[in-house]
C-alpha positions, 0 to 999 in steps of 0.5 A: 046845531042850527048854526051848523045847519044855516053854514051849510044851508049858506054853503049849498045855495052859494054853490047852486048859484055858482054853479047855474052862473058856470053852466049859463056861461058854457051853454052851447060849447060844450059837446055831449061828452063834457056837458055829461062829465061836467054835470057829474062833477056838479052832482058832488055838490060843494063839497066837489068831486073826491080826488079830483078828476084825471083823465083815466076818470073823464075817459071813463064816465064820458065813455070815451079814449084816453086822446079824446078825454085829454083833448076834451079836458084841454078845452074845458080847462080853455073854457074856464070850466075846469082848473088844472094841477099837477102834470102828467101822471099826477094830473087834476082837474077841479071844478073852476068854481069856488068849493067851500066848507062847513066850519064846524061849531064849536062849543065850549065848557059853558056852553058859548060859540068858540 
C-alpha cells in the first residue's frame, strides 16, 4: 500500500533528523566506547534496539568491564543521551529519542481506509 509506505517513508526521515540532532549535540563528549555503542543502537533504525540495552549488552559491544559500561552508561544517561528504566537487574537504557511506529493500514469490506 502507498499509504503504508509513505508512514514508514515519514517515519525514517523523522528518525534520521532526530538522530543527526542527538549525534550533533553529543559531538565531542562522547569517548570511543559510547560513540560505538551509540551508533549500534542508531543502526536499529526507528524501530529502536530490541529489549533495550543492559549493561551485560554495552559491555559486550564496547569490548569493555561490567564497571566500566555502568560507569559509561551513567554518563550517557547525564547526556541525555540514553533514558533509563528499571533498576538493577531489570535495567534499560533507550535511545533518548523518540522511536515511533508504522500504524498499519487497514481496509475495510468495500475497500475504504478504516
Amino acid at each position: 500500500m502507498s499509504i503504508e509506505a509513505q508512514r514508514r517513508t515519514t517515519v525514517l526521515v523523522e528518525f534520521l533528523i532526530d538522530k543527526a540532532k542527538l549525534l550533533d549535540r553529543l559531538r565531542g563528549q562522547l569517548n570511543q566506547r559510547q560513540e560505538k555503542v551509540l551508533l549500534r543502537m542508531l543502526l536499529e533504525g526507528p524501530d529502536g534496539f530490541v529489549g533495550g540495552l543492559s549493561a551485560g549488552k554495552y559491555a559486550n559491544i564496547a569490548e569493555a568491564s561490567p564497571a566500566t559500561a555502568t560507569r559509561d552508561l551513567v554518563e550517557l544517561v547525564a547526556l541525555g543521551a540514553l533514558v533509563r528504566t528499571g533498576e538493577r537487574k531489570h535495567t534499560l537504557y533507550q535511545l533518548a529519542i523518540p522511536l515511533r511506529s508504522v500504524t498499519p493500514v487497514v481496509l475495510n469490506e468495500h475497500g475504504d481506509l478504516v
